[in-house]
C-alpha positions as CSV (number, residue, x, y, z in Angstrom):
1,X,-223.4,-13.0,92.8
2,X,-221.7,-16.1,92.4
3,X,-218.6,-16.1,90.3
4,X,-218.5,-19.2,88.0
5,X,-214.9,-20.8,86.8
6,X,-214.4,-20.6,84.0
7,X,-214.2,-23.9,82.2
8,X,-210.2,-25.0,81.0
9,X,-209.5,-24.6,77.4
10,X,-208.9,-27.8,75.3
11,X,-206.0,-26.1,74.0
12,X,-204.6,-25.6,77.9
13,X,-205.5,-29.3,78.7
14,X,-203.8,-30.5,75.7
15,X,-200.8,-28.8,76.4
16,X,-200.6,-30.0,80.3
17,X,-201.1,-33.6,78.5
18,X,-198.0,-32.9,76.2
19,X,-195.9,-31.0,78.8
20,X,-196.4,-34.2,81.1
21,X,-195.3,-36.8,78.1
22,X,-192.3,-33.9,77.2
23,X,-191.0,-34.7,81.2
24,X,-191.9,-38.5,81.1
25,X,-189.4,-38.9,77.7
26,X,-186.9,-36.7,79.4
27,X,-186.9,-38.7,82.6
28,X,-186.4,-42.0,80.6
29,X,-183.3,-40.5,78.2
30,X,-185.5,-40.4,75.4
31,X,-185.9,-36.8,74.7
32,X,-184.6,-36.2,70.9
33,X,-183.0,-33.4,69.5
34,X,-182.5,-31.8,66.1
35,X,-178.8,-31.4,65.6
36,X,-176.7,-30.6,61.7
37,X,-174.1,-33.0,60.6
38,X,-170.7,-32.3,62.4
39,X,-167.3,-34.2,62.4
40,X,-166.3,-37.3,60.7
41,X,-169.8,-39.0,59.7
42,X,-170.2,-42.3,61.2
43,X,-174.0,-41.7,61.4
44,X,-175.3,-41.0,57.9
45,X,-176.6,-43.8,55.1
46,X,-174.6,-42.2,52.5
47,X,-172.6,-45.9,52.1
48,X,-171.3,-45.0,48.8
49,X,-170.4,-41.3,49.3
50,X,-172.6,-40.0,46.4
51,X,-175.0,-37.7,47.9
52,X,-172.0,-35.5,47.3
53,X,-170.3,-36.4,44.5
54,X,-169.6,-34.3,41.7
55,X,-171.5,-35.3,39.2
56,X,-174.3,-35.9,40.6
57,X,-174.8,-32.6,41.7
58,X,-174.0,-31.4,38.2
59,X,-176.7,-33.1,36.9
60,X,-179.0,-32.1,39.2
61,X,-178.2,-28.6,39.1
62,X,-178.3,-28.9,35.3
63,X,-182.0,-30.6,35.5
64,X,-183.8,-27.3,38.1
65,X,-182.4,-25.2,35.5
66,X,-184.0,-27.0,32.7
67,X,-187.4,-28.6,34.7
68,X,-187.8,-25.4,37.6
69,X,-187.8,-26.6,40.9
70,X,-191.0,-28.5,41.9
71,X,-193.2,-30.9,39.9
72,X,-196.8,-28.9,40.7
73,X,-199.0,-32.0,41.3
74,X,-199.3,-35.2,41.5
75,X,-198.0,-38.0,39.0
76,X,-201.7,-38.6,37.5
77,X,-202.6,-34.5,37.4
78,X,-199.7,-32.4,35.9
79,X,-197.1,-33.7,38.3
80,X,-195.3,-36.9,35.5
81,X,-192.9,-35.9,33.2
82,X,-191.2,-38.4,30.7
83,X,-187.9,-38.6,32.8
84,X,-190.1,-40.5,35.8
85,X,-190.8,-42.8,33.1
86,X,-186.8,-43.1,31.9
87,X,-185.6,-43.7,35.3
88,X,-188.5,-46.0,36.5
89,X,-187.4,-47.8,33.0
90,X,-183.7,-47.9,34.2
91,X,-184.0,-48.9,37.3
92,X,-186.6,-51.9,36.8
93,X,-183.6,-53.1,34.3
94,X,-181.0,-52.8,37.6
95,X,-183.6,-54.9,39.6
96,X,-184.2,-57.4,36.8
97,X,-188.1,-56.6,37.2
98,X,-190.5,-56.1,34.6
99,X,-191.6,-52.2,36.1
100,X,-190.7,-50.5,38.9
101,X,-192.5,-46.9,40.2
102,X,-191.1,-44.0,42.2
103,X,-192.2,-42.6,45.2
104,X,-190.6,-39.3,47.1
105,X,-189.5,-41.7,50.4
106,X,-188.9,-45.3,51.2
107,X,-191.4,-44.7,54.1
108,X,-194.5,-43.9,51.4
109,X,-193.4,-46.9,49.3
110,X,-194.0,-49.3,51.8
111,X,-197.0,-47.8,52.9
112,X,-198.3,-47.9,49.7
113,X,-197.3,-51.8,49.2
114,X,-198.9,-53.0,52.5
115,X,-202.1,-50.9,52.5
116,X,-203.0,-51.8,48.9
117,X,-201.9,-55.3,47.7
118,X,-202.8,-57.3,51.4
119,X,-206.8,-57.5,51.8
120,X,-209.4,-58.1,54.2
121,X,-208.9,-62.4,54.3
122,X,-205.2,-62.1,53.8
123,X,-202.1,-62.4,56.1
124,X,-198.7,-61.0,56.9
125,X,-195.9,-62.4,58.4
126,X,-193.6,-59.6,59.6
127,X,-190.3,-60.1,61.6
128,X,-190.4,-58.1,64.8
129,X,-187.6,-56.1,63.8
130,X,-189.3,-54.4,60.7
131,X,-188.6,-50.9,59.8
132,X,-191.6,-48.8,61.0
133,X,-192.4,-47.8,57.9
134,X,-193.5,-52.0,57.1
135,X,-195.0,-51.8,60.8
136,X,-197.3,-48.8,59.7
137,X,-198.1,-50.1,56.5
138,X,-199.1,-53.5,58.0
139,X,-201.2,-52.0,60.7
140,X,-203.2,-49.6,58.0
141,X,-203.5,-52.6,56.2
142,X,-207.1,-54.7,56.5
143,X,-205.5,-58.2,56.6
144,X,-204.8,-59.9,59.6
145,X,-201.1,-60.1,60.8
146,X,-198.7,-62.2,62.5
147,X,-195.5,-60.8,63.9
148,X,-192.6,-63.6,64.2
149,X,-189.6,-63.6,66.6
150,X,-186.6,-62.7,64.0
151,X,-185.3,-64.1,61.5
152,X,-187.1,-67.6,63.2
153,X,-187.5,-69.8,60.0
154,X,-189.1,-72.3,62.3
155,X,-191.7,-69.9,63.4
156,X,-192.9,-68.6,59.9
157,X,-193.2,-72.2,58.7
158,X,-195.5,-73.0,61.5
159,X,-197.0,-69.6,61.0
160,X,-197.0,-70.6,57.2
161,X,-199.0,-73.7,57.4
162,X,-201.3,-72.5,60.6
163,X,-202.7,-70.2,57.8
164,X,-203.3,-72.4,55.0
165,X,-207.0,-71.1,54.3
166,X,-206.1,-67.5,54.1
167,X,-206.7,-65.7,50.8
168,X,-203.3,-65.1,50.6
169,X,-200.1,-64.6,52.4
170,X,-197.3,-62.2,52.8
171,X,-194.2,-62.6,54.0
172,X,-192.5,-58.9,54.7
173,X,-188.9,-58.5,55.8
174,X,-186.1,-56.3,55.6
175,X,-182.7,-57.8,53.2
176,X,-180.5,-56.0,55.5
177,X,-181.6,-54.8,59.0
178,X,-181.1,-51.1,59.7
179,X,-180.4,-51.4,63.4
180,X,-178.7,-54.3,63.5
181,X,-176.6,-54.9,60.4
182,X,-177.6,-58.5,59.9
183,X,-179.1,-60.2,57.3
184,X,-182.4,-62.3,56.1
185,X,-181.9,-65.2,55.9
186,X,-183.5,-64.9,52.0
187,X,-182.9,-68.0,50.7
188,X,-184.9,-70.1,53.3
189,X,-187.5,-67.4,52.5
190,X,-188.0,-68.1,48.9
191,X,-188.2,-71.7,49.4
192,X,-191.1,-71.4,51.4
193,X,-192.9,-69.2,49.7
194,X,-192.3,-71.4,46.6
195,X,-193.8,-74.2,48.8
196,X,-196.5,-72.2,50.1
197,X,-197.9,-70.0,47.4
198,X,-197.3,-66.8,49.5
199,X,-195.6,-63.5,48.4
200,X,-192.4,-62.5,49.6
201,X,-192.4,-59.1,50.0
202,X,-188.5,-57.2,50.6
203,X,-187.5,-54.4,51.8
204,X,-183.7,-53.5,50.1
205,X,-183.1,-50.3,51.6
206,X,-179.7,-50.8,53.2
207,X,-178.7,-53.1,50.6
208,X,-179.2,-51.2,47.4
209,X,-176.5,-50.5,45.8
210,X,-173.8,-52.3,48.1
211,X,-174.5,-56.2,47.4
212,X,-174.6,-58.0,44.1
213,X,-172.6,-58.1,41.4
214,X,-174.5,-55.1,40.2
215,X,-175.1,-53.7,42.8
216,X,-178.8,-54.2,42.9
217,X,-179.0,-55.7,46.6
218,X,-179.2,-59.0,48.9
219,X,-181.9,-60.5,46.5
220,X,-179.0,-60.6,43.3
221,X,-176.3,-61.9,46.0
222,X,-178.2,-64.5,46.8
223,X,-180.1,-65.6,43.9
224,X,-183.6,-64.9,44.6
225,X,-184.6,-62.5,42.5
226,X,-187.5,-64.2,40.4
227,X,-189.0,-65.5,44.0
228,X,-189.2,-61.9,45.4
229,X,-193.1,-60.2,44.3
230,X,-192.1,-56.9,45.3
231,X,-188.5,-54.8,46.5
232,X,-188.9,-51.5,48.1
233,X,-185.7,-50.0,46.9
234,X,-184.5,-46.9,48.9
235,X,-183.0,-44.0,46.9
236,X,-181.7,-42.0,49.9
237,X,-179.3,-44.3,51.1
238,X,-176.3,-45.7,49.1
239,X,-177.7,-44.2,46.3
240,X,-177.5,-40.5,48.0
241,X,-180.6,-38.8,46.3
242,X,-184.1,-39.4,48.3
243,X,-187.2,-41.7,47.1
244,X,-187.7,-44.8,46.5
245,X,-188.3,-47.0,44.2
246,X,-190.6,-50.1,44.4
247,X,-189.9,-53.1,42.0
248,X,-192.0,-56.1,40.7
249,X,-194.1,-57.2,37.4
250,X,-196.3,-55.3,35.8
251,X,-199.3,-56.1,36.6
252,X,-198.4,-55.1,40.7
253,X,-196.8,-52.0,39.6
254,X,-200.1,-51.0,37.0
255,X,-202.1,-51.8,40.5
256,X,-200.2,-49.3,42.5
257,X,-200.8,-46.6,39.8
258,X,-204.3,-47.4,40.0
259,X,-205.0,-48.2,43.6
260,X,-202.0,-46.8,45.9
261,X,-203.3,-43.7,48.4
262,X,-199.6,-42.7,49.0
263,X,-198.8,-42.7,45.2
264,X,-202.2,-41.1,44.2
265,X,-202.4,-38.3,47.0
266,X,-199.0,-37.4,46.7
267,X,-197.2,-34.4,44.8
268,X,-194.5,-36.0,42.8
269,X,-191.2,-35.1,43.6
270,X,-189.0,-32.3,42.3
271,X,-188.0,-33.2,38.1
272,X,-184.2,-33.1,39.1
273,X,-184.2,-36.1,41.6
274,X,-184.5,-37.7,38.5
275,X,-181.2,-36.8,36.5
276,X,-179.4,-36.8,39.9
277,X,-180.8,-40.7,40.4
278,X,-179.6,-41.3,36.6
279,X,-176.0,-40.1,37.6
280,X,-176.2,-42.0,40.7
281,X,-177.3,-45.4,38.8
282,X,-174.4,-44.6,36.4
283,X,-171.6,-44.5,39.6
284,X,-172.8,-47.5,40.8
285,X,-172.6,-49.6,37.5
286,X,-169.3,-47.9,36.5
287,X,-167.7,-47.8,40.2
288,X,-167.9,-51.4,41.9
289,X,-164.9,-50.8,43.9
290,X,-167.1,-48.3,45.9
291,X,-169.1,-51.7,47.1
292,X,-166.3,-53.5,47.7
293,X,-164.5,-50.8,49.6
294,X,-167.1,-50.2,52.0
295,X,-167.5,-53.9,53.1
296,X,-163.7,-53.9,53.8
297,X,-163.7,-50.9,55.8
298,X,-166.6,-52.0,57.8
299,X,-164.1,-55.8,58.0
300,X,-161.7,-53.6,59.5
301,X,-164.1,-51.7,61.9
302,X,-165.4,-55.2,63.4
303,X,-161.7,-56.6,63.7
304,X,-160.3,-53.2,65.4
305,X,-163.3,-52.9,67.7
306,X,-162.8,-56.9,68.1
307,X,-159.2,-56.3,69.5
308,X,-160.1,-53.4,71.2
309,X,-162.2,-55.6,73.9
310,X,-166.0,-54.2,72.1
311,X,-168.5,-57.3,72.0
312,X,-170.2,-56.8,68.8
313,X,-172.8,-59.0,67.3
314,X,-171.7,-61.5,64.4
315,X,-172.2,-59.9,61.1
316,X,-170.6,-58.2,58.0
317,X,-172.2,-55.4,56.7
318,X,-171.4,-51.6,56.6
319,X,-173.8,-51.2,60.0
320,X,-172.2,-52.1,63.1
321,X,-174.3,-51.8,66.2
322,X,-172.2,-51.4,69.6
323,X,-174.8,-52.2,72.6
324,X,-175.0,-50.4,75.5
325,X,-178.2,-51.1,76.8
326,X,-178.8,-47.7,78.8
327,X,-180.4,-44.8,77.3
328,X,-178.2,-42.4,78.8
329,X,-175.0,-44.1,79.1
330,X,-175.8,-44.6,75.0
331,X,-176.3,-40.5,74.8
332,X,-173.4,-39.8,77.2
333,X,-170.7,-42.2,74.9
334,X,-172.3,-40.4,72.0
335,X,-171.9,-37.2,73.6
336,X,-168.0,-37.7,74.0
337,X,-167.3,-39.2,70.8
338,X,-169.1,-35.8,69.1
339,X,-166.7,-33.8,71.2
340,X,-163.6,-35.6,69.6
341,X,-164.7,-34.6,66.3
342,X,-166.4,-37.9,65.6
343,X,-170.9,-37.7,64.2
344,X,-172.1,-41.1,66.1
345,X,-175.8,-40.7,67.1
346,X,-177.0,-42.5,69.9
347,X,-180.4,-44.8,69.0
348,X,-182.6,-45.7,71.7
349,X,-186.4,-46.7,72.0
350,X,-189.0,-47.2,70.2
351,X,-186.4,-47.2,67.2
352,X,-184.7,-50.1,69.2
353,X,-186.4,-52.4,71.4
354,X,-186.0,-51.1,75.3
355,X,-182.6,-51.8,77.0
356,X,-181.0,-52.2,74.0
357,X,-179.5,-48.8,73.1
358,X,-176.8,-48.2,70.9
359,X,-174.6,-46.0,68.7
360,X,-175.5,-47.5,65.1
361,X,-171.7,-47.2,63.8
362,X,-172.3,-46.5,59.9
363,X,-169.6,-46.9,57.4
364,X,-169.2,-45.4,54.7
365,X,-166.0,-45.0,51.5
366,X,-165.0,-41.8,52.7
367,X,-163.3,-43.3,55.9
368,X,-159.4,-44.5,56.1
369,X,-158.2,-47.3,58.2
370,X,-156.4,-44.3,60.1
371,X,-159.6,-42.6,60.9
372,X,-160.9,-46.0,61.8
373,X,-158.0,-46.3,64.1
374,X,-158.7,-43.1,65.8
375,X,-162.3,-43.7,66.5
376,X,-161.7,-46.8,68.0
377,X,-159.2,-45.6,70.1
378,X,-161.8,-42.5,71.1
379,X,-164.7,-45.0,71.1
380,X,-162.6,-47.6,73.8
381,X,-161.8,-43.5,75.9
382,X,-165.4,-42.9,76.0
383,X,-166.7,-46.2,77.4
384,X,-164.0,-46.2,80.3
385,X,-164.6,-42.3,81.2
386,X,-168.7,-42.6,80.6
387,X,-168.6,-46.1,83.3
388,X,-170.5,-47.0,80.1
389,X,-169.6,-51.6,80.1
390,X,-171.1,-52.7,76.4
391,X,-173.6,-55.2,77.1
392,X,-172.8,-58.8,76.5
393,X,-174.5,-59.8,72.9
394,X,-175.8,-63.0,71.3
395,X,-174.7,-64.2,67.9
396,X,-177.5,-63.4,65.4
């Protein structure tokens, strides 16, 4: 009798697929790891220091005492309570925006912009280095889009007029770019969406709380406030809680409420992020210096790593990018500098475009200009013993 094979499982076949892929991202450096903070952090988005400050952890200790530990549903079932309300309040009065509306990560806020405000006959303009939250967002999205070459004012003004008949237009960028440091150009950006009826859409994650005179972001420091439609305002950075908050008039925020899948679908986040985000707001109103002293520290970064012989690209913000091209000559320098003590991660593709890996240096208050010192000196070791030469960069 013959014996028949037995046919492969699809959980066997789908395993061989992964197993394959696993290998592939190994082969190419690009196999990632879960590792705990350790050593000095030049790696985290804590700018300001307050994810551990005192009293912010008071009052958020104070708040699961008093409001238990998880919300139990959504916002629009038995998920609100009156302090989402207060801080959503405060924090469109920090923005200068009619409303603003919380979500539990800066990833579901943009989501939730770009999949419910851009329609079927509309068009985005995004700057190819957008966050991938804004990429995902703008490919769930049923309007067309149009990716521009960064920060290219010339191409979104041809882009601009070539789509003159569309519904409407959207112009999405980042203030501050995460992997790079650098900056919109914002200013160019209102002035033509002013001069084309489209809506500028801005992403303030890495600004929040670290430009303006409030502290608000890049759209205070540069005056553009009243042309921006919508802010995506991270909560998990500078401001050292988690969430986000998206800011604009009423009527867009209303529409979210109504309309938004991430927002709707979504179990609202534990009570005491809220007091914690009240105590944070209250540091960075009554502690300025904290801004201040984490753009000079990251001043004194670029100049030491300027004399030390480390090309860096042109910019001034607490990010500081040091190219290195290779994925593992990227993970081997990382590697070293962990070993002196020092929490740099190494960031390679997709997260960067490919041959352009690099440790994302991120500064934050709690450094010194003798710890600065130190890891430059350790930073300048580990290129020469890794063979690791920092790849010549363009001004941007």
């Amino acid at each position: 009798m013959a014996v028949v094979a037995a046919e492969p499982r699809v959980t066997d076949t789908l395993c061989s697929r992964i197993r394959t892929r696993m290998r592939a991202l190994d082969g190419d450096g690009l196999l990632r790891t879960l590792r705990a903070p350790s050593g000095i952090d030049l790696s985290s988005n804590d700018y300001l220091g307050l994810a551990n400050h005192p009293h912010v952890k008071e009052r958020m200790i104070e708040a699961v005492a008093r409001d238990g530990a998880g919300s139990t549903g959504s916002r629009l079932l038995r998920g609100n309570r009156d302090s989402f309300a207060a801080i959503e309040r405060r924090f469109a009065g920090f923005k200068g925006t009619e409303r603003s509306l919380y979500f539990s990560s800066g990833y579901l806020a943009n989501l939730a912009v770009l999949t419910t405000f851009p329609e079927a006959g509309d068009v985005i303009l995004s700057d190819e280095h957008n966050h991938a939250s804004l990429i995902d967002g703008i490919r769930l999205s049923s309007a067309r889009r149009k990716i521009f070459p960064h920060n290219d004012m010339a191409s979104v003004r041809r882009a601009l007029d070539a789509t003159s008949r569309a519904r409407q237009r959207f112009v999405v960028v980042e203030s501050l770019f995460s992997m790079d440091g650098d900056e919109a150009p914002l200013e160019q950006y209102a002035e033509l969406c002013r001069a084309s009826g489209a809506y500028l859409i801005v992403d303030e994650a890495h600004a929040v709380g670290v430009y303006g005179a409030t502290g608000s972001g890049l759209a205070e420091a540069r005056g553009i406030e009243e042309d921006v439609f919508l802010s995506v305002n991270t909560a998990g950075k500078a401001l050292g809680v988690s969430g986000a908050f998206v800011a604009g008039p009423a009527w867009a925020i209303d529409y979210l409420i109504q309309r938004a899948r991430p927002f709707i679908f979504s179990t609202a986040p534990p009570p005491s992020i809220v007091a914690a985000l009240d105590a944070s707001l209250d540091i960075v109103e009554r502690e300025p210096q904290r801004r201040v002293a984490v753009l000079e520290l990251a001043r004194a970064l670029r100049v030491r790593l300027h004399t030390a012989g480390v090309p860096l690209p042109d910019g001034t913000s607490q990010i500081v990018p040091v190219l290195l091209g290779d994925n593992d000559r990227a993970m081997a320098v990382a590697g070293a500098l962990q070993a002196d003590g020092f929490d740099v991660r190494a960031i390679r593709p997709p997260t960067v475009p490919p041959g352009t890996a690099r440790l994302r240096i991120s500064v934050n208050v709690s450094l010194t200009g003798e710890l600065i010192d130190r890891f430059v000196t350790a930073l300048v070791a580990a290129l020469v013993s890794t063979g690791a030469a920092t790849m010549a960069t363009k001004t941007v």
